[in-house]
C-alpha positions as CSV (number, residue, x, y, z in Angstrom):
1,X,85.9,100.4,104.8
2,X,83.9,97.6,105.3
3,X,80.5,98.3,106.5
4,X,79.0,97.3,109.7
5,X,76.3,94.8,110.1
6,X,73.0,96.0,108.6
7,X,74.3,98.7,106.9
8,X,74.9,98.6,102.7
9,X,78.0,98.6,101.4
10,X,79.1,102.1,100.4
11,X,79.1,101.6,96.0
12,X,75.3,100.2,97.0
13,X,73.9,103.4,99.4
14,X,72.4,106.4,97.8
15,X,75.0,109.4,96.7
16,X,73.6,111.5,99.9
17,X,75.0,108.7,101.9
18,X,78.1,107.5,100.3
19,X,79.7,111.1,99.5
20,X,78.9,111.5,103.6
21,X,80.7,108.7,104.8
22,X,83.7,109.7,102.4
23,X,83.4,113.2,103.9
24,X,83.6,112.2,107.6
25,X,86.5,109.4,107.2
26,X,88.7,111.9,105.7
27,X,87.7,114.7,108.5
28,X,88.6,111.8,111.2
29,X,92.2,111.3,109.3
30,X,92.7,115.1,109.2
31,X,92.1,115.4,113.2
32,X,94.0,112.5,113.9
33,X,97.1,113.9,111.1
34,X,96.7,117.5,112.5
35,X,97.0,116.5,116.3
36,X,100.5,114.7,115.2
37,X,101.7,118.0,113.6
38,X,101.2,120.1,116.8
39,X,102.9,117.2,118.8
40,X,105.8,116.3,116.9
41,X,107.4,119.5,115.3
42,X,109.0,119.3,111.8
43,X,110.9,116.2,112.7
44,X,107.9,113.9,111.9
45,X,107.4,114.9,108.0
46,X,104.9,112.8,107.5
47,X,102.2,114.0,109.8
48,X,102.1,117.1,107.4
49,X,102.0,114.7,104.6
50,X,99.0,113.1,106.0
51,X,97.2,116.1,107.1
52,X,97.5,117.9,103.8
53,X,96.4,114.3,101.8
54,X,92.5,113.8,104.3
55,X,92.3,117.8,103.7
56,X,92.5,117.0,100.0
57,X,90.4,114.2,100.0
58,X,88.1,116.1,101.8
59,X,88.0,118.8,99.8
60,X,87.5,116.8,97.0
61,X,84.9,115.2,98.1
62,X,83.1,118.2,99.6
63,X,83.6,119.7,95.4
64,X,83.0,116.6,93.4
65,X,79.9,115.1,95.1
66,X,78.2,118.6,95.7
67,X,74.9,118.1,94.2
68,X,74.2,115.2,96.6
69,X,75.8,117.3,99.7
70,X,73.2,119.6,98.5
71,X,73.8,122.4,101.4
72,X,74.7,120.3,104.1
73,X,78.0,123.4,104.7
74,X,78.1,126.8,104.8
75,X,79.7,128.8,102.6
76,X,81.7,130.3,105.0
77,X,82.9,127.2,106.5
78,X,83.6,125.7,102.7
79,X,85.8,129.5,102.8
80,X,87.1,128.9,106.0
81,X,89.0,125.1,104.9
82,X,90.3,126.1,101.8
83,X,92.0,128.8,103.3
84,X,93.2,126.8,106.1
85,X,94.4,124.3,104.1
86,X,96.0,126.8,101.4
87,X,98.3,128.0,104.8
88,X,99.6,123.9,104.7
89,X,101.4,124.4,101.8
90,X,104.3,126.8,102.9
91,X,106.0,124.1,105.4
92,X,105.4,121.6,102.5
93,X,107.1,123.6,99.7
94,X,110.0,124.3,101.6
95,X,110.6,121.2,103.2
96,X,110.2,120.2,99.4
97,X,113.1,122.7,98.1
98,X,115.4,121.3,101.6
99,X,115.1,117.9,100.5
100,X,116.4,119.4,96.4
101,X,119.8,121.0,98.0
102,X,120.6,118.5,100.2
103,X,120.7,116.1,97.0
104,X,122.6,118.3,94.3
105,X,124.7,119.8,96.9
106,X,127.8,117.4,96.3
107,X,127.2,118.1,93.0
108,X,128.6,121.8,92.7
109,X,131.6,122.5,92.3
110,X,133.2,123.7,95.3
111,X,132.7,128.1,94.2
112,X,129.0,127.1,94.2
113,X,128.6,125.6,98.1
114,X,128.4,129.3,99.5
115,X,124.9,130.1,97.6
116,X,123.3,126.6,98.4
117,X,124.0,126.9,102.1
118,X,122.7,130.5,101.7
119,X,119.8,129.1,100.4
120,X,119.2,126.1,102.7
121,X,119.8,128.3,105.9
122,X,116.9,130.8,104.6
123,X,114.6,127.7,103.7
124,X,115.2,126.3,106.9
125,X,113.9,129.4,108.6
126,X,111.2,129.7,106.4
127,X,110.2,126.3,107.0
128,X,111.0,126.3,110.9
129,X,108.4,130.0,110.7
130,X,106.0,128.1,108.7
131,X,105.4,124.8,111.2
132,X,105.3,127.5,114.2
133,X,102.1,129.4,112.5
134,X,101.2,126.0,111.7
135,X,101.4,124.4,115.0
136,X,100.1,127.8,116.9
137,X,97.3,128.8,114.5
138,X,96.6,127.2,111.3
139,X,96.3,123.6,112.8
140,X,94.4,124.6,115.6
141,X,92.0,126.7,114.0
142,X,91.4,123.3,111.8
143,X,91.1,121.3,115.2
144,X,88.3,123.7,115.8
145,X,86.9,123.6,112.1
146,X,86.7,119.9,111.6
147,X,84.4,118.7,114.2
148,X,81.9,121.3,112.9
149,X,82.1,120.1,109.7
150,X,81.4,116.4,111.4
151,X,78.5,117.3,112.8
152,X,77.4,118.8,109.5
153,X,77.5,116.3,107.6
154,X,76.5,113.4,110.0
155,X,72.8,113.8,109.1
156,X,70.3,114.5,106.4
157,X,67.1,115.2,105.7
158,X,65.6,113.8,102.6
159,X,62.2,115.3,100.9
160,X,60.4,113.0,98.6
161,X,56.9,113.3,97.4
162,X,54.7,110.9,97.5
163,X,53.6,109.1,94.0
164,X,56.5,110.4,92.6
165,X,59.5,108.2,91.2
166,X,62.5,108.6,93.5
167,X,65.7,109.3,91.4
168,X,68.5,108.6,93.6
169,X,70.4,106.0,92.4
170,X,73.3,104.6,93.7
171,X,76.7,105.8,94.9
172,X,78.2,104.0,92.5
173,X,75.8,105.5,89.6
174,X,77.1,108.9,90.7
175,X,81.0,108.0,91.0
176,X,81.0,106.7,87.5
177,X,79.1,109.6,86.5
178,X,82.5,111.7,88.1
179,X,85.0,109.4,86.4
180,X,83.9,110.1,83.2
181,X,83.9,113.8,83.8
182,X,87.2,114.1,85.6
183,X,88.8,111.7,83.1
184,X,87.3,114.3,80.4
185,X,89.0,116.9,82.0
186,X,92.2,115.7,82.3
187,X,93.1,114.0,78.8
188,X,91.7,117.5,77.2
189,X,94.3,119.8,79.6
190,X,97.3,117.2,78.7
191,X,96.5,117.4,75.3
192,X,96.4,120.9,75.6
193,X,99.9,120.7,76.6
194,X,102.5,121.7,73.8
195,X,105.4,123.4,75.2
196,X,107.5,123.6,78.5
197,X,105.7,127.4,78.5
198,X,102.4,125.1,79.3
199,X,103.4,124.9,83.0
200,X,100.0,126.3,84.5
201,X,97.7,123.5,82.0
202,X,100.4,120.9,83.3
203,X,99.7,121.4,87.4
204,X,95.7,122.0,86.4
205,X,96.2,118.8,85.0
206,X,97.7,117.3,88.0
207,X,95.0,118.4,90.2
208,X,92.8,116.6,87.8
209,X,94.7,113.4,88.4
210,X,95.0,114.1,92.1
211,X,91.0,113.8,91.8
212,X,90.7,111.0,90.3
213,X,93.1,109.3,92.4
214,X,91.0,110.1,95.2
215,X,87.7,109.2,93.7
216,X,89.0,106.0,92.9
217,X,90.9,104.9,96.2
218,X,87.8,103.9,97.8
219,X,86.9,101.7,94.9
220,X,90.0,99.5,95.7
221,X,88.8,98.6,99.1
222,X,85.4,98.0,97.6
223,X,87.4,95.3,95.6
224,X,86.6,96.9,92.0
225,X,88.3,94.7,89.5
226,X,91.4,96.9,87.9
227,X,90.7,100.1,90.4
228,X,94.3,99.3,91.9
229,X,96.0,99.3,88.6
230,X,94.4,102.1,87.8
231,X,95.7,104.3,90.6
232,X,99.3,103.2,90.7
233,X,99.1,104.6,87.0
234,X,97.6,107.7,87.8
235,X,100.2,108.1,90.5
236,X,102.4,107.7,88.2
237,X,101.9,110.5,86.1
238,X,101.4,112.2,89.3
239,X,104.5,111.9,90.4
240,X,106.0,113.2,86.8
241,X,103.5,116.6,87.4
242,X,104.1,117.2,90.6
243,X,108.0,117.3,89.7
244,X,107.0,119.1,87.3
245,X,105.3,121.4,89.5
246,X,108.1,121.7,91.9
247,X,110.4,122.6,89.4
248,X,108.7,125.6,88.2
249,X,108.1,126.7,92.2
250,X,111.9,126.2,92.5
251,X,112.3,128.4,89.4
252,X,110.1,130.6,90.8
253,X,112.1,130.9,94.3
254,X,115.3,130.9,92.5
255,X,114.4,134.1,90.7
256,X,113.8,135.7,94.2
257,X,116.4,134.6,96.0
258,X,118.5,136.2,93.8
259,X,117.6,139.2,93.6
260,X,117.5,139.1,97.4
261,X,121.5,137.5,97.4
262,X,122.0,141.1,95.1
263,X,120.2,143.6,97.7
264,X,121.9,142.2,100.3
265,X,125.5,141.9,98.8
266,X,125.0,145.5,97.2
267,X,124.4,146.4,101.1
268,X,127.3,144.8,102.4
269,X,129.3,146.4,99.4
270,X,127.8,149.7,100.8
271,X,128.5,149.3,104.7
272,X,132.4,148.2,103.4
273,X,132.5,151.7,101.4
274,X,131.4,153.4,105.0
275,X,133.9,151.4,106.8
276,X,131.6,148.9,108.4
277,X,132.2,145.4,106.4
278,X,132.5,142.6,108.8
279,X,135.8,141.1,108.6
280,X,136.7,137.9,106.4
281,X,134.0,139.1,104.0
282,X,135.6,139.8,100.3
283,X,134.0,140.7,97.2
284,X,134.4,137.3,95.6
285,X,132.8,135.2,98.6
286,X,130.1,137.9,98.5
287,X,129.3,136.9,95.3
288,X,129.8,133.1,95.6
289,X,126.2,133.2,96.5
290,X,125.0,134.6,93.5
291,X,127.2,131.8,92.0
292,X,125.9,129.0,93.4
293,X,122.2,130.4,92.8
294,X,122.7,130.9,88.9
295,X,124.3,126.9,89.4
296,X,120.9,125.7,90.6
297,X,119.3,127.8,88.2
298,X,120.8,125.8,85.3
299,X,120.3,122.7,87.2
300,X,116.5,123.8,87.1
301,X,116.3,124.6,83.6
302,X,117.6,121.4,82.4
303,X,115.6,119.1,84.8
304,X,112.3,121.1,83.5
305,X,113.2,120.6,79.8
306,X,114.1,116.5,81.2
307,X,110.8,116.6,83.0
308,X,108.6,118.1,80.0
309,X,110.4,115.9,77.5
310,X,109.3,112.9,79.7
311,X,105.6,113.8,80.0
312,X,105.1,114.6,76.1
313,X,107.5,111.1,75.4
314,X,105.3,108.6,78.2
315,X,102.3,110.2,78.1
316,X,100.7,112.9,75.8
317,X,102.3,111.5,72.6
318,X,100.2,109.4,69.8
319,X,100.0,105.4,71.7
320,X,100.9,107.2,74.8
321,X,100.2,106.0,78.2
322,X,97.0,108.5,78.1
323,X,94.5,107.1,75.8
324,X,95.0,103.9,78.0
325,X,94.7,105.4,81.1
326,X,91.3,107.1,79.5
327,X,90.1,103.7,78.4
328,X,90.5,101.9,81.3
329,X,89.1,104.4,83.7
330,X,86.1,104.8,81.2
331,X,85.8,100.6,80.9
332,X,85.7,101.0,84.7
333,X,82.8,103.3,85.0
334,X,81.1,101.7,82.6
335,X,81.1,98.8,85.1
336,X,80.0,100.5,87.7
337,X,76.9,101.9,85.7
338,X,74.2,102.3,85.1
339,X,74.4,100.5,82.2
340,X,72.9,101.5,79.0
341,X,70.6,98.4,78.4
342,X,70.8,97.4,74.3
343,X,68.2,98.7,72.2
344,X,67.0,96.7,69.4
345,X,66.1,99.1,66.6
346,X,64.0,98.1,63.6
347,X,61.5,98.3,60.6
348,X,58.9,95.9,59.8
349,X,56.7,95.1,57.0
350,X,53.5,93.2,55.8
351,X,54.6,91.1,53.0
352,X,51.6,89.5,50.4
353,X,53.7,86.3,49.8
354,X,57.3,85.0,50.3
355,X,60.0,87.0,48.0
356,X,61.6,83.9,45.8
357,X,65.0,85.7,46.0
358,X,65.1,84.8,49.8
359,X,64.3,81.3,49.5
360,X,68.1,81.4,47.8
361,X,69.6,82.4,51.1
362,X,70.3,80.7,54.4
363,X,67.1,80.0,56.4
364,X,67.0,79.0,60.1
365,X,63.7,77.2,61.8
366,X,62.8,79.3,64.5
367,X,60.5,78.0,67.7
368,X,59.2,80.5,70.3
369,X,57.4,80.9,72.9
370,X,56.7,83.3,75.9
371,X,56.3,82.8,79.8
372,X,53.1,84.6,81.0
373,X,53.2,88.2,82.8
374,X,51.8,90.9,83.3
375,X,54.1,93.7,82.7
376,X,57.0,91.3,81.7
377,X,57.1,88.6,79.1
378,X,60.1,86.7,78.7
379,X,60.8,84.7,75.5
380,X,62.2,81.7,74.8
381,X,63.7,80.6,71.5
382,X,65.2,77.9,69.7
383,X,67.2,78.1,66.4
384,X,67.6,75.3,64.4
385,X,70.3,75.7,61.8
386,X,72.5,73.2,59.8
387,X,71.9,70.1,62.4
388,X,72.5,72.5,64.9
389,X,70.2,73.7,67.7
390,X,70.6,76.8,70.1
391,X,68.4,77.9,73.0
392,X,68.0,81.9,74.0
393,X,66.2,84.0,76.7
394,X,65.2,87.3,75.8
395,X,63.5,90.1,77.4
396,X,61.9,93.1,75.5
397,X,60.7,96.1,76.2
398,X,58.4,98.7,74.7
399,X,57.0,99.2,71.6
400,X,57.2,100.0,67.8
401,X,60.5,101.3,66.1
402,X,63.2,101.5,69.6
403,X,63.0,98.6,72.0
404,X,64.9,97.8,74.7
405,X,66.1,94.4,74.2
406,X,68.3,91.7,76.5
407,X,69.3,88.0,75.6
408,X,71.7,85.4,76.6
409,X,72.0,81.8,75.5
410,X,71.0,79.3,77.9
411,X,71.6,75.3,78.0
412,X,68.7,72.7,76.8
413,X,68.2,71.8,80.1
414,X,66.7,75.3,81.2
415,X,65.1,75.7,78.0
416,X,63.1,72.5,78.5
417,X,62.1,73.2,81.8
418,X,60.7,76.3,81.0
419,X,59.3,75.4,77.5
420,X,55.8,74.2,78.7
421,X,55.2,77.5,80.5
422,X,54.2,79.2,77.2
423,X,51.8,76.5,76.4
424,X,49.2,78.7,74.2
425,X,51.4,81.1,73.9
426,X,53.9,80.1,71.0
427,X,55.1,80.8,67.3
428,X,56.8,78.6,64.5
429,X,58.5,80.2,61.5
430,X,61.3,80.2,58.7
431,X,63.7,82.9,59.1
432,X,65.8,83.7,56.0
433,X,68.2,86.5,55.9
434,X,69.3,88.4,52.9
435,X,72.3,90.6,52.8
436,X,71.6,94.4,51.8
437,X,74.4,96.0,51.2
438,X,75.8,97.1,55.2
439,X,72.6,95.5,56.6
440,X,71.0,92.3,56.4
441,X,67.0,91.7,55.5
442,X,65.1,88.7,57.8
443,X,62.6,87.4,56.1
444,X,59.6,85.6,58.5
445,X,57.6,82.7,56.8
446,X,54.9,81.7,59.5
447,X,54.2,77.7,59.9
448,X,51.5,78.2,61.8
449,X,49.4,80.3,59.5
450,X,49.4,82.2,56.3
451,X,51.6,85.5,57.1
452,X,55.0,86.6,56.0
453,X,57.1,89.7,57.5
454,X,60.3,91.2,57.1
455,X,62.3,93.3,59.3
456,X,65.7,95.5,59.1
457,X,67.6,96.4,62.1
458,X,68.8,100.0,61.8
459,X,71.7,101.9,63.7
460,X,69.5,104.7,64.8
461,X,65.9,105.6,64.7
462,X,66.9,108.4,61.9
463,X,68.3,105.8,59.1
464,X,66.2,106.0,56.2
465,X,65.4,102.5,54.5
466,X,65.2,102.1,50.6
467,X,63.5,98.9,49.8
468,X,65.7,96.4,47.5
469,X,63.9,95.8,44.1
470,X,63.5,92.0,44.9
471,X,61.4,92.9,48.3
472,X,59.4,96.4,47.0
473,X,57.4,94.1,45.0
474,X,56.2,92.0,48.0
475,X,55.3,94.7,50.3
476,X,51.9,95.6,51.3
477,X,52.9,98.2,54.3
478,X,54.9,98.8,56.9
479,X,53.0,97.4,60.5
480,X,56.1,98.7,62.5
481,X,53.8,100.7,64.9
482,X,51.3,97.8,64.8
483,X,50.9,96.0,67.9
484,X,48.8,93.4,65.8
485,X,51.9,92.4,64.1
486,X,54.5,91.6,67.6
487,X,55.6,88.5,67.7
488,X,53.8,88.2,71.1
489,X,50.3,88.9,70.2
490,X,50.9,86.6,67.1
491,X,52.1,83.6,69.2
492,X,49.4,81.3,70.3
């Protein structure tokens, strides 16, 4: 998926844009997929494969990214797909079942081999019925569908008012926004998981996963560091549900077919009262079919108990793969963003003279200044502690109590090239810091004028702080909401 010349990459364009191109890739695979399946009969298995993987991806897309869609389909035409794709699935579950049967049939014992090829004959007609409607109706009515939906969703019209802020964002703001949520989703249905009787929680759960799967296959080709990891695990566990799944559909089939194998062997049982049973037939190969039905039935029921065993063992149990599935997909989101910048919370107070229980702790010489700006003023800082010297660039934003605050270290070099931009505009103090219990008092003694201040840092803006009995003395008020008292309108 790279992008042509000129155009952004598709984690960099707005949602409207990125959730389109998605969209119209997988309606191109779906056209090319579906025009195999009307070409090729049954005998190419894949092309059904394919077509019913770009209708889910479509379809995901199309339900996932709706807000910025906004109503670029009809409702009728959103109708319209999911029932046409909804038809896919007959072909698929049978050819699903075929595939079972051919591999536990020279398993039976030899009684049993009348009710599987019972079985596999009506499959195969079932299947052969289902790829004729699909090839004569349900394929081409998608033929028809698709391009519509093309032409939908090749443009858009975007309304913004002028003077106001345009809130947007990025593709990859809203994707991460969508992992989070689908990620949600999933752990709490698996968790909600507790016995084999959980079957419907299980395939909800699998959709989930299918989702996510799909959300996050673009992001390999974007070259997101650990996307490709991440989707051979959720396969994984895909692969274990949609077992799962297939198992209780076989169950379910299984249950039919036998009472079907009864109405039609009490039939034949009927015609042979009346003088009409076909010759050869006798009453024990008549019910060799019910036989070899209640033998797969067994087979069933001990593969779903395997299968269930599996998923709470691997996945849904304490340590299980889950919470690191969770926690990576979540790390990855958080990469994509936005990120939460770090907000420096904290109390300050006007002090009428240096506390004498700080001068007992460790003190570290602090020289700052700040680079002129108008609405940005970067400061730089170095720390002398010890014999040893440190350099830092930091950034702040806002005012009083909650700040938004960024810094990194940087080398000496840097630092002394941009040291003699804050000529005029610098501070020199003694910084001591005093534990308090969980938190830690910094205690400011100016060396370029008479003025001492300490600060706390707080975990949230709600934290209530009790001055210690060595500082309450010292305090004349708190200046926290007094702009007088930043460090930046005190350097000069």
């Amino acid at each position: 998926m790279s992008p042509r010349a000129g155009v952004l990459p598709l984690l960099e364009c707005i949602p409207e844009e990125g959730a389109r191109r998605l969209a119209l890739r997988w309606i191109d695979e779906a056209c090319t997929a579906g025009e195999r399946v009307i070409a090729a009969h049954h005998e190419d298995a894949e092309a059904l494969h394919d077509l019913r993987v770009a209708l889910r991806k479509l379809r995901t897309v199309l339900r996932t990214y709706d807000e910025p869609l906004g109503g670029a389909l009809a409702k009728k035409r959103r109708k319209k797909l999911k029932e046409l794709v909804a038809e896919t699935g007959t072909a698929r579950d049978a050819e699903v079942q075929i595939a079972w049967l051919e591999q536990v049939r020279g398993e039976l014992d030899g009684g049993a081999h009348r009710g599987v090829a019972w079985l596999a004959e009506r499959l195969v007609a079932k299947r052969d019925d289902a790829y004729q409607s699909l090839r004569d109706e349900t394929v081409p009515a998608l033929l028809v569908l698709l391009p519509k939906l093309r032409r939908d969703l090749s443009r858009y019209d975007i309304e913004h008012v002028v003077g106001e802020a345009r809130g947007a964002g990025r593709f990859a703001d809203a994707t991460a926004a969508l992992l989070r949520e689908q990620v949600e989703d999933l752990r709490d249905k698996l968790r909600a998981v507790h016995t084999v009787e959980d079957e419907a929680l299980a395939h909800e759960a699998r959709k989930d996963g299918k989702r996510l799967r799909y959300l996050l296959e673009p992001l390999k080709e974007e070259s997101i560091e650990d996307a490709k990891e991440i989707v051979r695990r959720l396969k994984g566990l895909q692969d274990l549900l949609g077992e799962l799944n297939d198992v209780a559909v076989r169950a379910t089939l299984l249950r039919e077919e036998i009472a079907q194998a009864a109405l039609e062997r009490a039939e034949r049982l009927a015609d042979q009262a009346e003088g009409h049973a076909s010759e050869g037939v006798t009453a024990t190969s008549e019910g060799d079919e019910q036989l070899g039905l209640l033998a797969l039935v067994r087979r069933t029921h001990d593969r779903r108990e395997e299968l269930f065993e599996q998923l709470q063992r691997e996945w849904i149990a304490r340590d299980g793969s889950l919470d690191v599935l969770v926690g990576s997909i979540e790390s990855l989101a958080d990469g994509l963003g936005p990120k939460e910048l770090p907000r420096e919370i904290e109390r300050k107070y006007l002090l009428s003279s240096m506390p004498a229980h700080a001068r007992e702790h460790p003190c570290t010489q602090l020289d700052q200044g700040y680079v002129p700006g108008t609405e940005l003023h970067e400061r730089l800082r170095r720390t002398k502690k010890d014999g040893e010297e440190h350099f830092f660039r930091t950034v702040k934003l806002g005012r009083g109590l909650s700040r938004v605050e960024v810094e990194e270290e940087t080398t000496r070099e840097i630092f002394a090239k941009m040291w003699p931009l804050t000529k005029g505009k610098r501070v020199r103090k003694r910084r001591f810091a005093v534990p308090d219990g969980e938190r830690t008092w910094e205690i400011d003694e100016f060396l370029d004028r008479e003025l001492v201040l300490a600060e706390i840092e707080l975990p949230d803006e709600h934290t209530e702080v009790t001055l210690p009995e060595w500082l309450a003395p010292h305090v004349v008020r708190e200046v926290t909401e007094e702009p007088e008292f930043v460090n930046l309108r005190l350097a000069k």
